[in-house]
DRENVO-845741 format. One line per field, with one value per residue (C-alpha): z, x, y; residue number from 0. Coordinates in steps of 0.5 Angstrom, whole numbers, padded with zeros to 4 digits, always signed. Example, Ala and Ser with C-alpha at 12.3 -4.5 7.8 and 13.67 -1.06 7.14 Angstrom:
REM DRENVO-845741
pz	(+0016, +0014)
px	(+0025, +0027)
py	(-0009, -0002)
nr	(0, 1)
REM end
This chain:
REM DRENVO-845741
pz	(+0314, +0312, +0306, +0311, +0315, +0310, +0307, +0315, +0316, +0309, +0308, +0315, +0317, +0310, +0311, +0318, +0316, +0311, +0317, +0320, +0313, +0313, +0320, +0319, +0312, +0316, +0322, +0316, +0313, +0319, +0324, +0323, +0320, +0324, +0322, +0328, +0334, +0335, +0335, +0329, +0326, +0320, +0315, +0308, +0309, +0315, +0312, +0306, +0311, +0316, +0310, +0307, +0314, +0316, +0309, +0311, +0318, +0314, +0310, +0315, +0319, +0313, +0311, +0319, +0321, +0314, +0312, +0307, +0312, +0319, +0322, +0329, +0329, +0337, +0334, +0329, +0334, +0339, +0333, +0331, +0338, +0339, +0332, +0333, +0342, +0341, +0335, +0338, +0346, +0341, +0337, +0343, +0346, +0339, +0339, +0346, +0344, +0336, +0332, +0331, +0325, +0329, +0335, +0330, +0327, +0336, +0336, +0331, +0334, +0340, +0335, +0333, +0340, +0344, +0339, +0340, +0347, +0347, +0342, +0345, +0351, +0348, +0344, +0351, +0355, +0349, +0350, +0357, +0357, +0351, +0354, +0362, +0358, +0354, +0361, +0364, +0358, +0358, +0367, +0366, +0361)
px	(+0237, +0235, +0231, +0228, +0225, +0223, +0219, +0216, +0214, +0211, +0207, +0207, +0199, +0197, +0203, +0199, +0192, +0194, +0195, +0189, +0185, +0188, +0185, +0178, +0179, +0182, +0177, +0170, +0172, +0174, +0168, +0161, +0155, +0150, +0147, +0141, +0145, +0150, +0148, +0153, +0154, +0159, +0155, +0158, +0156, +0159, +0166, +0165, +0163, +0169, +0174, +0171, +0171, +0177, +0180, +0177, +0180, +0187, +0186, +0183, +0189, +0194, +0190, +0191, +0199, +0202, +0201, +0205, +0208, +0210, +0208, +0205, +0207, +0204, +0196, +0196, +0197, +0192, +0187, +0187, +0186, +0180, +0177, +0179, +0178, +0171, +0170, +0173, +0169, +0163, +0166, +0168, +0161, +0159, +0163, +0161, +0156, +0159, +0163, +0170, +0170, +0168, +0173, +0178, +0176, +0175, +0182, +0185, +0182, +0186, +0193, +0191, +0189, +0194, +0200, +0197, +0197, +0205, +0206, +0202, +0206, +0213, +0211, +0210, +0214, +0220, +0218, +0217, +0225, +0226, +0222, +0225, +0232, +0231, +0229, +0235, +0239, +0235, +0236, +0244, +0244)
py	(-0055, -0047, -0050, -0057, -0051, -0045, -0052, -0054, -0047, -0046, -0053, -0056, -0054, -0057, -0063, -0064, -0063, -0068, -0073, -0071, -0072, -0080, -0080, -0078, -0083, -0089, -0088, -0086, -0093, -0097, -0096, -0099, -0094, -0095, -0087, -0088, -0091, -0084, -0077, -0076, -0082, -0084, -0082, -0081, -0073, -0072, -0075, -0071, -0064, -0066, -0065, -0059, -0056, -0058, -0055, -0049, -0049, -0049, -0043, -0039, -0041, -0039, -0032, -0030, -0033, -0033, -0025, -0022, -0016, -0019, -0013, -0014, -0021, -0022, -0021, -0026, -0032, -0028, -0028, -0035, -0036, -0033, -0036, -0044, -0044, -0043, -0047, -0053, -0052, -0053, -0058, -0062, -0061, -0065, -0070, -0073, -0077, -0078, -0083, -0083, -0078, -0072, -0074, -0074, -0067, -0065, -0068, -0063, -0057, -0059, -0059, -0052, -0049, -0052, -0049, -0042, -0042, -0044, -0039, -0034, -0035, -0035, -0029, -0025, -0028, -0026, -0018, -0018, -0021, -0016, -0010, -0011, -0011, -0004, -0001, -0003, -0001, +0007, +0007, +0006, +0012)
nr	(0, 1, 2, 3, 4, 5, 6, 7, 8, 9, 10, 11, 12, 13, 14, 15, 16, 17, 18, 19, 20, 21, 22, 23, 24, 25, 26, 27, 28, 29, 30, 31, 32, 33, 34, 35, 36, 37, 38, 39, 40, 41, 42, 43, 44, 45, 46, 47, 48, 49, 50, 51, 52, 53, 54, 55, 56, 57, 58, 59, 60, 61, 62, 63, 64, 65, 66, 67, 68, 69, 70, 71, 72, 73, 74, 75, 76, 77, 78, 79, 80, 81, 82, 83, 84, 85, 86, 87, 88, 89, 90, 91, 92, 93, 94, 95, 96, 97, 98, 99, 100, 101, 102, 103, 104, 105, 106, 107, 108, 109, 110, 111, 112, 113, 114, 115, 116, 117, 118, 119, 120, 121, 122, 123, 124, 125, 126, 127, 128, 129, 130, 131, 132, 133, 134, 135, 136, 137, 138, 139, 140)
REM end
């Protein structure tokens, strides 16, 4: 089971950016190319840009969680935060009017914030418990 997870939480954003690769590809070869009807059609520059920058997206999230030292292990989710909540309030706002490929992209902004979030607050909720725990221990001395 140990080894199951170290592998999980090495490769598990390449593993789910692989997912969201196969989505963009299904849905870039499976709709209709009309490049004048949509904002941002299913044009093969677009599906080559998505997969670049989604790329890009992983390695930027691999840089800022997976550091070398855990030292200060409740900024790194903060940061990551900071730098994907944006990008994917824009990037929702463009895939309003587009095909499918940049919804799926908008999608995978989406799987990256909502964990941040969740993490975030089981990070803050753990040291609120632990900080409370230690001023009970220091008020009973």
């Amino acid at each position: 089971m140990s080894a199951v997870w170290k592998f999980f939480k090495n490769y598990g954003l390449l593993g789910l950016w692989l997912l969201v690769a196969a989505m963009i590809c299904s849905s870039y070869f499976g709709d209709s190319h009309e490049p004048g009807y949509y904002f941002a059609s299913n044009t093969r520059e677009a599906f080559y840009w998505l997969l670049v920058i989604s790329l890009v997206e992983v390695a930027a999230l691999y840089l800022v969680l997976r550091p070398w030292n855990y030292h200060c292990s409740f900024a790194r989710p903060l940061l990551a935060l900071l730098l994907f909540a944006p990008w994917a309030i824009i990037n929702g706002m463009f895939s309003m009017h587009a095909q499918t490929i940049i919804l799926q992209h908008s999608f995978w902004l989406f799987f990256i914030v909502c964990p941040l979030l969740i993490i975030l607050f089981f990070v803050s909720s753990v040291a609120v418990i632990a900080n409370r725990r230690r001023a009970a221990n220091e008020s009973e001395r």
